[in-house]
C-alpha positions as protocol buffer text, in pm:
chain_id: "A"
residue {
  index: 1
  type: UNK
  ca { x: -2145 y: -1566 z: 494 }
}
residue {
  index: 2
  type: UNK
  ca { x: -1919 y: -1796 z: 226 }
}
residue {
  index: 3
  type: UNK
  ca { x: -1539 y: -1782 z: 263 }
}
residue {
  index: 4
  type: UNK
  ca { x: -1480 y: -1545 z: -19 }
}
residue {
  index: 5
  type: UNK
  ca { x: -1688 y: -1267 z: 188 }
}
residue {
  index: 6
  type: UNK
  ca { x: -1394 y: -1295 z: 437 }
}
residue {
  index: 7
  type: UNK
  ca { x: -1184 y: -1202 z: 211 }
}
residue {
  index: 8
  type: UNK
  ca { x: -1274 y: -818 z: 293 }
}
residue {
  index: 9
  type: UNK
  ca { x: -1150 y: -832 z: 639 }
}
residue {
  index: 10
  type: UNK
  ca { x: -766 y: -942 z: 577 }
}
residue {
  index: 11
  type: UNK
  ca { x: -761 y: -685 z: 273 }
}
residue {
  index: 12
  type: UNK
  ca { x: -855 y: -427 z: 579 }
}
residue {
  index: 13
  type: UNK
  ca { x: -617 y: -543 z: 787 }
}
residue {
  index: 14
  type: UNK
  ca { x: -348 y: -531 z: 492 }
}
residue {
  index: 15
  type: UNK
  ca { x: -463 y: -203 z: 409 }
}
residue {
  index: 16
  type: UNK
  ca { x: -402 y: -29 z: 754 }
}
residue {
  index: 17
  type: UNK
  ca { x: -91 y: -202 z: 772 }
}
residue {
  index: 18
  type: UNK
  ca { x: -9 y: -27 z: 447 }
}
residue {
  index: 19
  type: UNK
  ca { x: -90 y: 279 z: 501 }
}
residue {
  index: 20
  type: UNK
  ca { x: 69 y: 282 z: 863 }
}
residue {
  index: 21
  type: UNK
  ca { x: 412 y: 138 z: 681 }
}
residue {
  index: 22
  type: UNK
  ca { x: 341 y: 419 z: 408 }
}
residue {
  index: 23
  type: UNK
  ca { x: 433 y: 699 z: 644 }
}
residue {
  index: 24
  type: UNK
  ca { x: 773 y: 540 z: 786 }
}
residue {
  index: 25
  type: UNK
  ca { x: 1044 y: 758 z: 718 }
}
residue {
  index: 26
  type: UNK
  ca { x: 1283 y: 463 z: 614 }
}
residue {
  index: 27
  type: UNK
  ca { x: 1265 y: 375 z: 272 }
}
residue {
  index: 28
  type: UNK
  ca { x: 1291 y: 16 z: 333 }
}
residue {
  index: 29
  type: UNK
  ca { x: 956 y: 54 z: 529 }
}
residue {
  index: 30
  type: UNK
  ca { x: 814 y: 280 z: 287 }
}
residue {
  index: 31
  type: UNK
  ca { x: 823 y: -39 z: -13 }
}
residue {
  index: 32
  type: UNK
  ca { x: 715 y: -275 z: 247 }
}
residue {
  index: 33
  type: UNK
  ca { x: 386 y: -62 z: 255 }
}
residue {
  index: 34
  type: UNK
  ca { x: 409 y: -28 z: -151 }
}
residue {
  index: 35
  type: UNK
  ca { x: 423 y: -384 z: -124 }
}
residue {
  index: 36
  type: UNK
  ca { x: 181 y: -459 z: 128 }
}
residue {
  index: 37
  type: UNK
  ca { x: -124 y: -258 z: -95 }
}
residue {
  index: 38
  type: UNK
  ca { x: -26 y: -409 z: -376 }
}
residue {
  index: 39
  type: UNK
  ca { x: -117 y: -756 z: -188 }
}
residue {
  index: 40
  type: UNK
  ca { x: -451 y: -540 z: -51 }
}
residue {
  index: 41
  type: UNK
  ca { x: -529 y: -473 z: -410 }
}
residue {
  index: 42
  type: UNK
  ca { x: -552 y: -840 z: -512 }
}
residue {
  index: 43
  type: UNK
  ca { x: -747 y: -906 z: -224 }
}
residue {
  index: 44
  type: UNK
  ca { x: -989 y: -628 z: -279 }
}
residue {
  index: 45
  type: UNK
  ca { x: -1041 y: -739 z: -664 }
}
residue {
  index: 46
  type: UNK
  ca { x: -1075 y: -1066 z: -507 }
}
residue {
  index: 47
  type: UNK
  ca { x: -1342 y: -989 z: -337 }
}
residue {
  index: 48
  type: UNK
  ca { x: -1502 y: -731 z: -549 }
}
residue {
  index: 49
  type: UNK
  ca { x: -1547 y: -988 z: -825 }
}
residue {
  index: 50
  type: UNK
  ca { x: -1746 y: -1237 z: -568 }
}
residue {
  index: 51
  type: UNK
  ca { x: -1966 y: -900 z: -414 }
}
residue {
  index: 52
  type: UNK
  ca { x: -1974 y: -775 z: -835 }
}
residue {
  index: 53
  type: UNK
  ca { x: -1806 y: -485 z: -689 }
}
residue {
  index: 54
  type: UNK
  ca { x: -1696 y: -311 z: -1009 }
}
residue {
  index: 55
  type: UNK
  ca { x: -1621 y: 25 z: -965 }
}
residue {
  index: 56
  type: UNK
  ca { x: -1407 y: -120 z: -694 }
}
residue {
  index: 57
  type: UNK
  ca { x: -1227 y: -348 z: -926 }
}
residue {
  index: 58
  type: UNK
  ca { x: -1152 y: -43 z: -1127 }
}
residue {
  index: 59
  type: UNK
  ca { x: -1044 y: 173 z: -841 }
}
residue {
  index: 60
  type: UNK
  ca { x: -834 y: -120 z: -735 }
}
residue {
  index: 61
  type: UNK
  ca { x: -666 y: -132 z: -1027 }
}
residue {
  index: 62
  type: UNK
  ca { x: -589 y: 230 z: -1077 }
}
residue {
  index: 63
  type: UNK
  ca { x: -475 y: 241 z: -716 }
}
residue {
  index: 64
  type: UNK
  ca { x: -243 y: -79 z: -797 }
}
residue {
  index: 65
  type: UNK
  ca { x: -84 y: 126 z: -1062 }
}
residue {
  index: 66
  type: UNK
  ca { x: -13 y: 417 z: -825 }
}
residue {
  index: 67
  type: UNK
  ca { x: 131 y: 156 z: -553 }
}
residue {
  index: 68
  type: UNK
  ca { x: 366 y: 50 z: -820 }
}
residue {
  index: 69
  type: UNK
  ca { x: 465 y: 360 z: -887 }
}
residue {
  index: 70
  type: UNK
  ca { x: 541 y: 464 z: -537 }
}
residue {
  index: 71
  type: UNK
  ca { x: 734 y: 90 z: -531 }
}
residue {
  index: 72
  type: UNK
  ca { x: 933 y: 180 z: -826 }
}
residue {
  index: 73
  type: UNK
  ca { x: 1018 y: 541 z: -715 }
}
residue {
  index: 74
  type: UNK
  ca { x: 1141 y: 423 z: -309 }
}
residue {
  index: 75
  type: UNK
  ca { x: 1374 y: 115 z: -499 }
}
residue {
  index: 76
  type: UNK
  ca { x: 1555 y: 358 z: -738 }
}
């Protein structure tokens, strides 16, 4: 496997983290997850473009919209 199919295993780990930070009942936790899938998302679209993983690429920028969204709204 190259280096740039590793990339899919950090972008898990980032994700989970996410998602676990995503439920905190702190705000300042709460846009360290916002933050933490918006790094997911670049690694996902990362490696979607080396696996020509489009629909992914799509999804991840949709989803990257969302996250920014949810950053936006927990700053205010």
């Amino acid at each position: 496997m190259d280096y740039l199919g590793w990339v899919q295993w950090p972008a898990m780990v980032v994700t989970v983290l996410a998602a676990w930070l995503i439920g905190s009942r702190q705000p300042r936790r709460r846009v360290a997850g916002f933050s933490c899938f918006i790094a997911s998302n670049i690694l996902w679209v990362i490696w979607g473009l080396h696996s020509d993983a489009y629909a992914l690429i799509v999804l991840q920028f949709c989803l990257c919209a969302m996250n920014l969204r949810g950053f936006r709204k927990n700053t205010e």
